[in-house]
N, C-alpha and C positions, 0 to 999 in steps of 0.2 A: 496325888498323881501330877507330874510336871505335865505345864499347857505346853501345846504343840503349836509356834509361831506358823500360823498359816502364810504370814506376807512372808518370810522369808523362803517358803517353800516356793511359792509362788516368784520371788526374784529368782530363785535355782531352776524352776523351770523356764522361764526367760532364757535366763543365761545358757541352759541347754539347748534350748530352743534355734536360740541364735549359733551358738557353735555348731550343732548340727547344720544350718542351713549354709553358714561358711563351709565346711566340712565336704557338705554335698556339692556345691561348686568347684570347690578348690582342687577338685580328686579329676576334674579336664585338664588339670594343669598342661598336660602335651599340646591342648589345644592352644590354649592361650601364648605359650612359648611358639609353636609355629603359626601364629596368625600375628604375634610381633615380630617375628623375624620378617614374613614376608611383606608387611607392613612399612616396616624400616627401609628392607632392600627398595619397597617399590620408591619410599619417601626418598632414598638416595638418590636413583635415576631419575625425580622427577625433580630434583635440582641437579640433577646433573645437565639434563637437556634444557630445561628453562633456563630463559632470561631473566638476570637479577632487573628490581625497582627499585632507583633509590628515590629518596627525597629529597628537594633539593630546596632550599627556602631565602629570601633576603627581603630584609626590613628597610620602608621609606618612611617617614616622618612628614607628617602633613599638620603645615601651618596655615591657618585662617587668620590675618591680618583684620584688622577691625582700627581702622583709620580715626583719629576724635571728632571729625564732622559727621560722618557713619552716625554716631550716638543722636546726632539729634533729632532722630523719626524714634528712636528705640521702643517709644512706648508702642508705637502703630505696630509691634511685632511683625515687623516685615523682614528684620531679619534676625527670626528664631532658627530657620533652618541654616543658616552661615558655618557654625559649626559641627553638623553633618557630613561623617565621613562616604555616604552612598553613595554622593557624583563623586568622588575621587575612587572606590570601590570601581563604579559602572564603570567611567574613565581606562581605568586600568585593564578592566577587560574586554573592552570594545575590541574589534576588529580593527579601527581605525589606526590607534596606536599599535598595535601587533604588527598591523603594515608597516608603521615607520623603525618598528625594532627589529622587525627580518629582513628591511633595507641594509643595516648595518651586518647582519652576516650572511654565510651560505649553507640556508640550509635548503634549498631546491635542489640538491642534490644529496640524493642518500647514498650513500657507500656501506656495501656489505665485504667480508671476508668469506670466502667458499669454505665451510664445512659440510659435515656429516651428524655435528652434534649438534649445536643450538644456531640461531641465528644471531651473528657477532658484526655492530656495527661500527663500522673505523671512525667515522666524522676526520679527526684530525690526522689520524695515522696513517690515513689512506694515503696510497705514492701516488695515486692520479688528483686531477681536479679540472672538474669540469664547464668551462662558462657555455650558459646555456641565451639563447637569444629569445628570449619569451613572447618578442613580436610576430615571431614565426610560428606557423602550427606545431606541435609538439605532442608525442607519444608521453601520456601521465601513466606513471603510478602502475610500469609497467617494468619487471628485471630484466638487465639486461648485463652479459658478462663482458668483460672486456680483458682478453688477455695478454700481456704483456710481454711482445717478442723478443723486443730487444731496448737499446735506451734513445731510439728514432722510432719504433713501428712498433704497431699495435694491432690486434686484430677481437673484433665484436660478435660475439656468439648469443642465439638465444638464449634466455635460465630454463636449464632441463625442468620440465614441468613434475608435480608430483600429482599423483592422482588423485588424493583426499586434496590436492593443494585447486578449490574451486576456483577462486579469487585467477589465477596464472590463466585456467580453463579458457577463462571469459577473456583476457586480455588480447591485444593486436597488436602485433610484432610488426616493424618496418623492415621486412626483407630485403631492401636496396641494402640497409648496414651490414650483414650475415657475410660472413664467410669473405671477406677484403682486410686486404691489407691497408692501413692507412698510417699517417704521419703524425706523429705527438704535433699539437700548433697548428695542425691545419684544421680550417673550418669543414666541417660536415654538415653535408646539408643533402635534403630529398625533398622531398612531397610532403613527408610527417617528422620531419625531424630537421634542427637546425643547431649546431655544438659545435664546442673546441674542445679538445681533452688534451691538458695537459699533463706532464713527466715531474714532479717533484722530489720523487725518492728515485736514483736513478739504481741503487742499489738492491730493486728489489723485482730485478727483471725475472720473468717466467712466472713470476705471481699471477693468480687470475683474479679479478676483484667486479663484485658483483654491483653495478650502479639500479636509480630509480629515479627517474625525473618526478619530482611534486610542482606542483604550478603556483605560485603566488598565490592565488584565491581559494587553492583549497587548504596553504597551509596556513593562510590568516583565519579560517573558520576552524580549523584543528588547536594553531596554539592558543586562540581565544578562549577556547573550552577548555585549554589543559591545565590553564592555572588556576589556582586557588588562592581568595586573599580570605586574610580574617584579622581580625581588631587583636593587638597582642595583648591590649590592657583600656578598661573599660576608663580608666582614668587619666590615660593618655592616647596620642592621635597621631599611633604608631599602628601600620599595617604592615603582615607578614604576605609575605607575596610566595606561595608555594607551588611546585611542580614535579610532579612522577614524569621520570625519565631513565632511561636503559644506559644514556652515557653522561655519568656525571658532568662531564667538560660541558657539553652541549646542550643541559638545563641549566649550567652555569652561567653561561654566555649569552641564553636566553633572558633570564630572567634580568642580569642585569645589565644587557641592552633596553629592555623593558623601561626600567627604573631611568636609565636614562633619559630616553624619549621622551615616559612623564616629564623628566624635571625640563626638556628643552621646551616640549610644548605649553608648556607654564611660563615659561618666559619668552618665549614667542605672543603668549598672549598679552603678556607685561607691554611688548616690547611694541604691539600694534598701535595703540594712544600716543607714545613716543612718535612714530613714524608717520600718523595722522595728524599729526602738529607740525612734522617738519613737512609735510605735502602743503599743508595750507600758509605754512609761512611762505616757501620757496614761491607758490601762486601770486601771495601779496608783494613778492619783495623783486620777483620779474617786472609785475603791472605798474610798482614805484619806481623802478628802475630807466625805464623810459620815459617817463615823466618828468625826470628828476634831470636827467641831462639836457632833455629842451628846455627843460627851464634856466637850466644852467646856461646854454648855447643863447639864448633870449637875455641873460641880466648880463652877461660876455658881451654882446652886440650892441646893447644901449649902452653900455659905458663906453665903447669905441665909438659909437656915432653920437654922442653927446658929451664926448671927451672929458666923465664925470672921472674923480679918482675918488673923493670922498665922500660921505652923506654929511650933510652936515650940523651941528649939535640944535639946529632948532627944531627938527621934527626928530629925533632921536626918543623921545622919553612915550611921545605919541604912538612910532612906528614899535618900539618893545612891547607898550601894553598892547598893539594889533595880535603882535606874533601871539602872544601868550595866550589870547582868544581865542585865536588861528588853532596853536598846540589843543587847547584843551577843548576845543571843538572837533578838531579830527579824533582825539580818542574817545568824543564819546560818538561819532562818528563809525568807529571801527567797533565799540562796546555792540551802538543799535544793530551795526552787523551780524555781527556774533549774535546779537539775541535773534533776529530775524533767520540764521541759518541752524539755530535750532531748533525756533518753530519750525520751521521749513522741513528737517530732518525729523521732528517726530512727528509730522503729517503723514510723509510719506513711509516713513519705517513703521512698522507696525511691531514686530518681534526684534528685529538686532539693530540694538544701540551701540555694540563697542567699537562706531568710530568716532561716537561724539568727542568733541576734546573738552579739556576741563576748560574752566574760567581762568584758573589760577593761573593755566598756561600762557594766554594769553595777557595775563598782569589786572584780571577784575579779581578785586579782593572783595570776593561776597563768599563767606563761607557756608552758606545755606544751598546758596544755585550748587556750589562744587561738591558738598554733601552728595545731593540730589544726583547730582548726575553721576558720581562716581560707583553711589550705591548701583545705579540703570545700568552702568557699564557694565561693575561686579556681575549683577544678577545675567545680564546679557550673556555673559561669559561663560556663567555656570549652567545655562540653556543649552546654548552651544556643545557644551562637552557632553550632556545629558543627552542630545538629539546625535552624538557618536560612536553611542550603546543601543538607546533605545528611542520608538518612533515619537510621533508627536501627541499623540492619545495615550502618553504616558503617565500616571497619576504624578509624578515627581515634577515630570514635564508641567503639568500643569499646573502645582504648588508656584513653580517659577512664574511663570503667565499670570496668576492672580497677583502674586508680589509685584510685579515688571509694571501691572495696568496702577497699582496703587499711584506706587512712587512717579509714575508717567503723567497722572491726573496731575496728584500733585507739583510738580516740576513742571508743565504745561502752563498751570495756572502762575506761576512764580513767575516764567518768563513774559507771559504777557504784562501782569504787572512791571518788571524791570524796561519792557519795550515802551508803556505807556509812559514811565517817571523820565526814562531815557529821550525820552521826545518831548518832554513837557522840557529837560534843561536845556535842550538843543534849541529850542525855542527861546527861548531866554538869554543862550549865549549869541545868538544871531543877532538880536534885538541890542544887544551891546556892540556888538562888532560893526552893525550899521551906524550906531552912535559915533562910534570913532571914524567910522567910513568920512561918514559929514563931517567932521571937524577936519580930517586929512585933505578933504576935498579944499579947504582954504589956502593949502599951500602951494608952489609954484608948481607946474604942469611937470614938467621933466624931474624936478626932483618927487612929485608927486606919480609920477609912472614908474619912476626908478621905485619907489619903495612898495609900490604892489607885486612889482615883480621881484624883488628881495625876499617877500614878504612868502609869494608862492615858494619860492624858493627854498626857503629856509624850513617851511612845513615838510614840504616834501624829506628835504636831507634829516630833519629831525625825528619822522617818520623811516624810515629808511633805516636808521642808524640804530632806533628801539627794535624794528624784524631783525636784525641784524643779530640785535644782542639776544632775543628772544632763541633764533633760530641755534644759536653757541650753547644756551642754556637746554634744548629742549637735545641738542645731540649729545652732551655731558649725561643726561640723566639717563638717555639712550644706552650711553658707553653701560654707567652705574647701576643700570640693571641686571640683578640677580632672582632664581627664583625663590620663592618665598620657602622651599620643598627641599628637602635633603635627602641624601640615601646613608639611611643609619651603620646596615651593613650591607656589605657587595655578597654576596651567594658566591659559597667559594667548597667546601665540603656538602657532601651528600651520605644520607643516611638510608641504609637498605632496610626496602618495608614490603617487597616481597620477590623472593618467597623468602617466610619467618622461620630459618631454617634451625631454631630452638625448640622453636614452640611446634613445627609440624612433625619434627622427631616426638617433641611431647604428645604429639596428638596421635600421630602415629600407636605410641607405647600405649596410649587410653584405649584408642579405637582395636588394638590388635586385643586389648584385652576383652574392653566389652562388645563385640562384635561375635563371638563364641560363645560369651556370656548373655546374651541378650537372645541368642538362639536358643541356648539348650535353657532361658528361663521360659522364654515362651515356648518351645516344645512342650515343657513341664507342665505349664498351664493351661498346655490343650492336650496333653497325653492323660487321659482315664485309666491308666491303668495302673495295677499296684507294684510298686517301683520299689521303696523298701518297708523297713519296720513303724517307720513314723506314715506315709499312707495306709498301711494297715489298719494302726490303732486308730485311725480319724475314720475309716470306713468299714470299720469291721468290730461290731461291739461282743463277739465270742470270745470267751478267755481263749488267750492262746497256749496251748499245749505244749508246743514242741517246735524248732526250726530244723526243716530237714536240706542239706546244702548241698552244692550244682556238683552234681556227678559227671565227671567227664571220662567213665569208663562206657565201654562198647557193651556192656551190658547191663541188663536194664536189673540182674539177677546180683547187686551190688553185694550184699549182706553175706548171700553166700559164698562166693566166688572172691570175694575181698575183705571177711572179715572186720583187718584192722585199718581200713580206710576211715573216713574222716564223714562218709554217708552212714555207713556202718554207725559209728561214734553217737549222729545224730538217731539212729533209731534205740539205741541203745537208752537214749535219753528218756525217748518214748517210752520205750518201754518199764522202764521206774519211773515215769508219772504215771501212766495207765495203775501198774502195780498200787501205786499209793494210793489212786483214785478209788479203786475198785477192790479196793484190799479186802471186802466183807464178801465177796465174789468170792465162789468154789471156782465156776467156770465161769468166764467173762467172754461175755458179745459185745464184737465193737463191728459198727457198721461206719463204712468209709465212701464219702461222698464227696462230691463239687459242687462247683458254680455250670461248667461248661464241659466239653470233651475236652484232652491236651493238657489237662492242669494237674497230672499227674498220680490222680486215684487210682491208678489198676497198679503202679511203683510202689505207693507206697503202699497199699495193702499186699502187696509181695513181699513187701522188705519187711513190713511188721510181724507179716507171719513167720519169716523167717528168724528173723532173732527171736522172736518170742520161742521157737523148736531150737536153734541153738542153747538158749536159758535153759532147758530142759524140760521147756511145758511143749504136752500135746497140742501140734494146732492144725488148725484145717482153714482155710484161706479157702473161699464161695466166688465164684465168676458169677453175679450174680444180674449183672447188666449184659441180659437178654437182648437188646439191640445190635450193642456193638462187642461182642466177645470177644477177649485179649486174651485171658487169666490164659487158655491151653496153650496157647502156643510159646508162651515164657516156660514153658516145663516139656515141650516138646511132645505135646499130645495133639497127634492127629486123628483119633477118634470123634463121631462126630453128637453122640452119648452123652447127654450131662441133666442137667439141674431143670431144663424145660420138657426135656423126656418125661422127670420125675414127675414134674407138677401137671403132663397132659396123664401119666399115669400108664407111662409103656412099661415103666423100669421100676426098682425098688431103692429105695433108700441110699441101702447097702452097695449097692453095685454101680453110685456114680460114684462114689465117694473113694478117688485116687491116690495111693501109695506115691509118697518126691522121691527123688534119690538121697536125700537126706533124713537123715531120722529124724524122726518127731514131727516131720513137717508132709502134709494133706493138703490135698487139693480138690476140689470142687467144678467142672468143667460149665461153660452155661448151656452147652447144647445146641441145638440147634435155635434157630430164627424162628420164632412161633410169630404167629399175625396176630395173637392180642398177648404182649407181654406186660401189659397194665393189670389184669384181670389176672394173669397166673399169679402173679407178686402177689395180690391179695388174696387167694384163695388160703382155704384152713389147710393145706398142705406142707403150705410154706410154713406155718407155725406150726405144724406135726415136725416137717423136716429140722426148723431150728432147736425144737423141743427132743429132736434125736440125736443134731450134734453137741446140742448142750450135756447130754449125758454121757458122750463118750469123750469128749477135747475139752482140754482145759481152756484152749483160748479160741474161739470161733471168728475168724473175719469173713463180712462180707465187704465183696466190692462190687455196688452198688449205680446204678444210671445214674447222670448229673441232676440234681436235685433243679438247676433252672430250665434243664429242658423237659422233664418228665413229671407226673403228679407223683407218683405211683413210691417214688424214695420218702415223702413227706411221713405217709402210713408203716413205713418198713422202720422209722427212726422210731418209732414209739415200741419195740418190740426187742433194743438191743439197750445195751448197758452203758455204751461208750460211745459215742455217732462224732467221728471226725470227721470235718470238712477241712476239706484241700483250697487253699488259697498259692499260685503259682508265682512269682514274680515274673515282673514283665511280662506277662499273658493275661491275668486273671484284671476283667473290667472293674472298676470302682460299682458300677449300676449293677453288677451282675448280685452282688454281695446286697441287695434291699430285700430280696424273699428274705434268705436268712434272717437278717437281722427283725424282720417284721415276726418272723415265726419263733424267733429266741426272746423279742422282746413281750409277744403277747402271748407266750408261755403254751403256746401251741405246741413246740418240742423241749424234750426237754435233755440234760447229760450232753450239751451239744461244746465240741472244744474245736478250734481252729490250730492247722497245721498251716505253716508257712512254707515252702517248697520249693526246691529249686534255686536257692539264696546264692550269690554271688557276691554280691556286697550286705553285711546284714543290718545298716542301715545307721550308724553314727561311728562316727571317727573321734578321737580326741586322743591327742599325744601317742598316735602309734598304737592302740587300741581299740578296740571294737566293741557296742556293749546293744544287746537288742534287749528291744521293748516288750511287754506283756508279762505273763506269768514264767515266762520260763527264760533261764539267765545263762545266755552263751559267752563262750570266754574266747576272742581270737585275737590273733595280733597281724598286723599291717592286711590285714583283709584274706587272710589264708588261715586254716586249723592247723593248730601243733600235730602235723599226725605222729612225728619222732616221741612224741609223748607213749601214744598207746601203743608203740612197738611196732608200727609201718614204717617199713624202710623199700627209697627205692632200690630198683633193680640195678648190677653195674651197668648196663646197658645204658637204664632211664637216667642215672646218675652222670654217666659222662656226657649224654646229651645236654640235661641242664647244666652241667658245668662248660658246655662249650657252646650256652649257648649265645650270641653277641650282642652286643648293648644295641643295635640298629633293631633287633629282631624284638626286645625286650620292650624299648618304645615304640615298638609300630603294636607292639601288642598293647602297650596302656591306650593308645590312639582310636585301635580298634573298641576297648574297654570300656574307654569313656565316651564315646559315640553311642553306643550299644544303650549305657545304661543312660 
């Protein structure tokens, strides 16, 4: 005997598994098509009415200069943080420079075009422009229209408020502007307001165009927040400077006014050293300057009054070695200066050194002091820009501060030592120059007055003539200042980043799908009730008998009255499983039960009886649920004589037991409403009465009280052959179906077969066919019976209806369909 692959059975159920539950989804398809349509349209208009965002970005390049004196603290790590892009970062987005880059344009004034659809801002395009006077009081951040008479006159109107529009609610309008006429160029001026508006496009008179004053202070605290910088590469010390903006031109303009500003305030800061050299020169070389001429006017006056013309060659070689004394005493002289005015300056500066001047500037060649100090400048520097983002309890701020106090100790101590050596040679050139004093003193009085005052003379002009050269040198280096900072690229294109109108059509299309789909999944998952053939077989362990399908005829007398329908079909079915089941059966009892009321037992034991008398078997169909009595009045019996008469014992047998207008086919009335119909069901009459129409019908139904609301059907199944239970779709609970299955599984009842009822959809799809679960194997196609098969044809009537009926009517019907199920 071949083995039976159970894995592969088991992939086949998978795989069915899964196509069914595609299957079951995909059958809303109406839904999904009109929840992306309306989806789409709404995604349309919501870029139709929004404002695009583009992107707008440009790259600086930051260089950190690291001079060869710089290296010689290197090891003190004092300056590890130097090539750190953060204060250049902070920098960039302070408020301070945002101030000096909205200097250079205008945007304190915003300019709107009047529509109806979105709000459209002109910047450049606008025909007006307006200078506003910001010393004066001024109406902010308030619209205001301005309509254009002619190419001299203008006239200013409120902006019609909108009601959701809260922002307008709150605002204060300057009533003196409203409703005047006035003159392009002329100045306007009230109480709250102070402007010029001028005519630029004269060609676009009768325009109305809507303005907004912003104030300086509140657009430096907007654009500082608007931009974004970030590192473009971790291996170079390149920052992208970005900004979301509504009008390309005007995040253009912005960012690289921005970039400029950096680069000017970098060289402003260059350029401050430079100009605190030429202050202190121009100081020294006024103070020389008057000195220099009296002394001039003095050695002028002794040679007229001592009618000297020459010096003559015997104190000549004496008076050169003075001067040289003289020279190289005054610079060291001007050195101890200098060292004394930087103690002096780091006593009293505590935090900002960048206006110490180097050594070098002044012509002292110590490359350690000029180290020292340039790094104290540097770091000065980078404080400063630090303290123009953020405050002084800044953690960064204060990495500067421990660096600043190092290099300050440091350099503090360097100059006192220079101050002490600097006075030790000072002393020693004096001590020399007196030397020569004495000898000079030997020569004649007038030639020896004449050459002290030469002598002053020539210090001073030789003095005089080094500021001179210094002050040439230090305005060249002034001129040769450039910043150390470039701007890689100007921000010239912008890139739209919202709204993504790709991706929100794509989201759109996702959401129109699963938005329907996510509904009727959770519906599913909170709906109990038995929906098709696959909840069945999961909550219902009865073999299934027979599927009986959704009758949408007006009577409920299907079988008879319509033979060759497609309900008909399905009983028919039943009726050859019963037959096969029961085939050792002369006369067969089937008793027909439920879960609840509504689920369709008093139909189908109608309909079963009834094909079972067209088959050409005797049958007699029992109303046998004494509560709620239907069975008479499907047959048009208004007597009120039946089956509880029998069993209180008014009547006989023989005399409920009712002639149908069709042959073969009996009926059973239940009579009247007894007050204990529990107790009559079990009396031995009932089993006398079964046991009487077992002898005369071949096929006996009863229909029977719902088995979950009554005891009393439990004892009645054990007494018949066949015990159907009615499972309904879409009606019938999942919980109702646990008696049952307790009572089939612990063999308490027994012959018990489940009927399916009411079927619309029977419960899988694939390729255009239809195929149900359980014991018994239905054949349909696109979710309807062949009824053309068994010879139902419609009406012309019903024929030309369906043929005319419209595609609108036919999807509003799948809509309603797919909702339903």
């Amino acid at each position: 005997m071949e083995k039976i692959d159970i894995s592969q059975l088991e992939g086949e159920e998978k795989s069915l598994e899964i196509k069914y539950l595609i299957a079951r989804y995909l059958r809303h398809w109406p839904w999904y098509i009109l929840f992306i349509i309306l989806l789409v349209i709404g995604t349309y208009f919501f870029h139709r009415y929004t404002v695009n965002e583009y992107m707008v970005s440009g790259t600086i390049v930051i260089r950190h200069n690291s001079k060869p004196e710089t290296r010689i603290l290197d090891r003190s790590a004092i300056f590890s943080s130097q090539n750190s892009l953060d204060n250049d970062i902070l920098m960039l987005s302070s408020k301070n420079l945002a101030r000096e880059a909205l200097a250079k344009l205008h945007f304190d004034v915003t300019y709107f075009a009047k529509t109806n659809i979105k709000t459209i801002e002109l910047y450049n395009s606008s025909p007006i422009r307006i200078a506003v006077d910001w010393s004066h009081m001024q109406i902010q951040q308030t619209p205001m229209q301005v309509e254009i008479l002619s190419e001299s006159t203008f006239k200013i109107l409120p902006e019609s408020n909108n009601i959701l529009d809260i922002k307008s609610g709150q605002s204060q309008n300057d009533e003196l502007l409203f409703d005047k006429i006035f003159k392009f160029g002329e100045e306007i001026e009230t109480s709250k307001s102070k402007f010029t508006i001028h005519l630029v496009n004269p060609s676009r008179v009768g325009e109305t165009i809507i303005f907004e004053l912003r104030s300086p202070t509140f657009l430096e605290e907007k654009m500082a927040k608007a931009i974004s910088i970030h590192l473009v590469n971790s291996a170079a010390s390149v920052l992208e400077i970005r900004m979301t903006t509504t009008i390309i031109d005007k995040g253009r303009d912005y960012i690289n006014a921005l970039m400029e500003s950096y680069l000017e305030y970098e060289l402003r800061e260059k350029n401050r050293i430079s100009e605190n050299t030429l202050v202190f020169i121009e100081d020294q070389l006024e103070l020389l300057e008057d000195s220099l001429k009296r002394k001039e006017r003095e050695l002028q006056d002794f040679k007229v009054s001592n009618r000297m013309v020459n010096v003559t060659a015997e104190f000549s070689e004496i008076l050169t070695r003075i001067n040289q004394l003289d020279d190289d005493a005054k610079a060291l002289d001007l050195e101890l200066a200098y060292f004394n005015s930087i103690k002096q300056y780091m006593e009293e500066k505590t935090k900002d050194y960048s206006q110490v001047i180097a050594p070098s500037v002044i012509g002292i060649p110590d490359p350690l002091l000029n180290g020292l100090i340039q790094t104290l400048v540097t770091l000065s520097q980078e404080r400063r820009k630090l303290l123009a983002s953020v405050n002084e309890n800044h953690p960064e701020v204060s990495k500067v501060d421990v660096q600043m106090e190092k290099v300050r100790e440091t350099l503090f101590e360097n100059v006192i030592n220079l101050i002490e050596n600097t006075e030790k040679k000072r002393v020693l050139l004096s001590e020399n120059i007196r030397n020569y004093d004495r000898r000079f003193e030997t020569l004649p009085e007038s030639e020896s007055r004449y050459t002290s005052i030469y002598r002053e003379y020539r210090l001073r002009e030789n003095l005089y003539t080094y500021l001179l050269e210094k002050r040439a040198e230090a305005g060249i280096a002034k001129a040769s200042n450039v910043s150390d900072n470039a701007i890689l690229d100007y921000a010239k294109q912008g890139k739209l980043v919202f709204p993504k109108k790709e991706s929100n059509y794509l989201m759109a299309i996702g959401l129109g799908f699963l938005i329907p789909f996510g509904f009727f999944l959770i519906r599913d998952m909170l709906d109990n009730r038995i929906r098709d053939q696959r909840d069945l077989k999961k909550s219902f362990m009865i073999p299934q008998l027979a599927i009986i399908g959704h009758s949408e005829k007006e009577t409920n007398m299907v079988v008879l009255e319509h033979p060759k329908s497609s309900v008909s079909e399905s009983f028919r079915s039943l009726r050859s499983a019963i037959n096969y089941i029961a085939s050792d059966k002369v006369s067969k009892k089937i008793l027909v039960t439920s879960s609840v009321s509504g689920e369709g037992k008093t139909f189908t034991s109608l309909n079963l009886a009834s094909i079972m008398a067209l088959g050409g078997k005797k049958t007699v169909v029992v109303g046998a649920d004494l509560r709620r009595p239907k069975l008479a009045s499907y047959f048009n019996h208004v007597s009120k004589t039946g089956l509880s008469n029998y069993l209180i014992g008014e009547i006989s047998s023989d005399e409920i037991i009712m002639p149908s207008s069709h042959e073969n086919l009996f009926f059973v009335p239940s009579g009247i409403i007894p007050p204990n119909p529990a107790e009559l069901l079990q009396t031995q009459k009932l089993k006398d009465f079964i046991r009487h129409l077992e002898g005369q019908f071949d096929i006996v139904v009863f229909d029977t009280p719902p088995l979950g609301l009554v005891s009393e059907t439990v004892d009645l199944m054990r007494l018949f052959d066949i015990n159907l239970y009615v499972v309904r779709q879409d009606y019938t609970l999942k919980n109702h179906l646990v008696m049952i299955n307790d009572l089939f599984n612990n063999k308490q009842v027994n012959n018990v077969y489940g009927i399916f009822n009411g079927i619309i959809d029977a419960g899988y799809y694939y390729e255009g066919y239809n195929y149900g679960y359980g014991n018994t194997y239905l054949y349909t196609q696109n979710n309807k019976y062949i009824y053309n098969y068994f010879g139902e044809e419609d009406s012309p009537k019903s024929s030309k209806i369906n043929q005319g009926k419209s595609a609108f009517s036919q999807i509003w019907n799948k809509f309603i369909q797919s909702f339903r199920r």
